[in-house]
C-alpha positions in Angstrom: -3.0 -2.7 3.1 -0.6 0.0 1.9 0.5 -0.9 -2.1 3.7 0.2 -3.8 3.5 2.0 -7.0 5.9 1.7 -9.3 6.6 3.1 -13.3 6.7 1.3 -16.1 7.4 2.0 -19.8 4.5 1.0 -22.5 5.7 -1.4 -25.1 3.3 0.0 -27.2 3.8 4.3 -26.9 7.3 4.4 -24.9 5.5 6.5 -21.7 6.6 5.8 -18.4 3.1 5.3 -16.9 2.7 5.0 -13.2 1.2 1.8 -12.0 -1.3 1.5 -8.8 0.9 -0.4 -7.6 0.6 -3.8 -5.6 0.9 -4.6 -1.8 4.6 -4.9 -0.6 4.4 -8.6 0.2 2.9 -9.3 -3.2 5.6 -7.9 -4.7 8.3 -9.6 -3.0 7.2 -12.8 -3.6 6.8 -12.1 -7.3 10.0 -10.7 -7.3 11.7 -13.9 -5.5 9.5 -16.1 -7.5 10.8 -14.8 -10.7 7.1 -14.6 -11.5 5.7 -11.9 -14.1 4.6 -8.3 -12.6 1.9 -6.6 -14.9 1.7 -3.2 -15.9 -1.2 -1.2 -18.3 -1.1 1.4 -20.3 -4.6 3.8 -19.6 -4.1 5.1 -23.3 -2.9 2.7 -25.7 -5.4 -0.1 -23.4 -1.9 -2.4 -23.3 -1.2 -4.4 -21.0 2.5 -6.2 -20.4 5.0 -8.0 -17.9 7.4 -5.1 -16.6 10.9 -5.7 -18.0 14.3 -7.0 -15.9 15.5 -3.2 -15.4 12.4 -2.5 -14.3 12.3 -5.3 -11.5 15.3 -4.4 -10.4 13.9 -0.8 -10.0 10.9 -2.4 -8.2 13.5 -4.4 -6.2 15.5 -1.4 -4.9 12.5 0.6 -4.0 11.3 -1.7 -1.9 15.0 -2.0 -0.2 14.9 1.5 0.8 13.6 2.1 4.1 9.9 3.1 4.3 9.7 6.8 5.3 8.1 7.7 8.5 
């Protein structure tokens, strides 16, 4: 199953750090759910809920078209 990585920013050092990313379907129904996304930080060993702008971003990614 294909997953969809996404950035978000560390509460802890302010780096946008990439995120593996989880499978599209997953996503959506976080998304719709209004249910928490997590996101870690390899460096600082954080881990936090991505914030509104950034679920929006998550929301428009996945709107785009996939590439072929």
């Amino acid at each position: 199953m294909d997953t969809v990585p996404f950035y978000a920013e560390c509460p802890n050092c302010g780096s946008e750090r990439v995120q593996p990313g989880l499978p599209r379907d997953e996503l959506l129904q976080l998304l719709e759910a209004g249910a928490e996304i997590p996101a870690y930080c390899s460096s600082c060993d954080e881990h936090w809920t991505v914030s509104t702008e950034e679920r929006v971003d998550i929301a428009r990614s996945l709107a785009r078209p996939k590439p072929k």
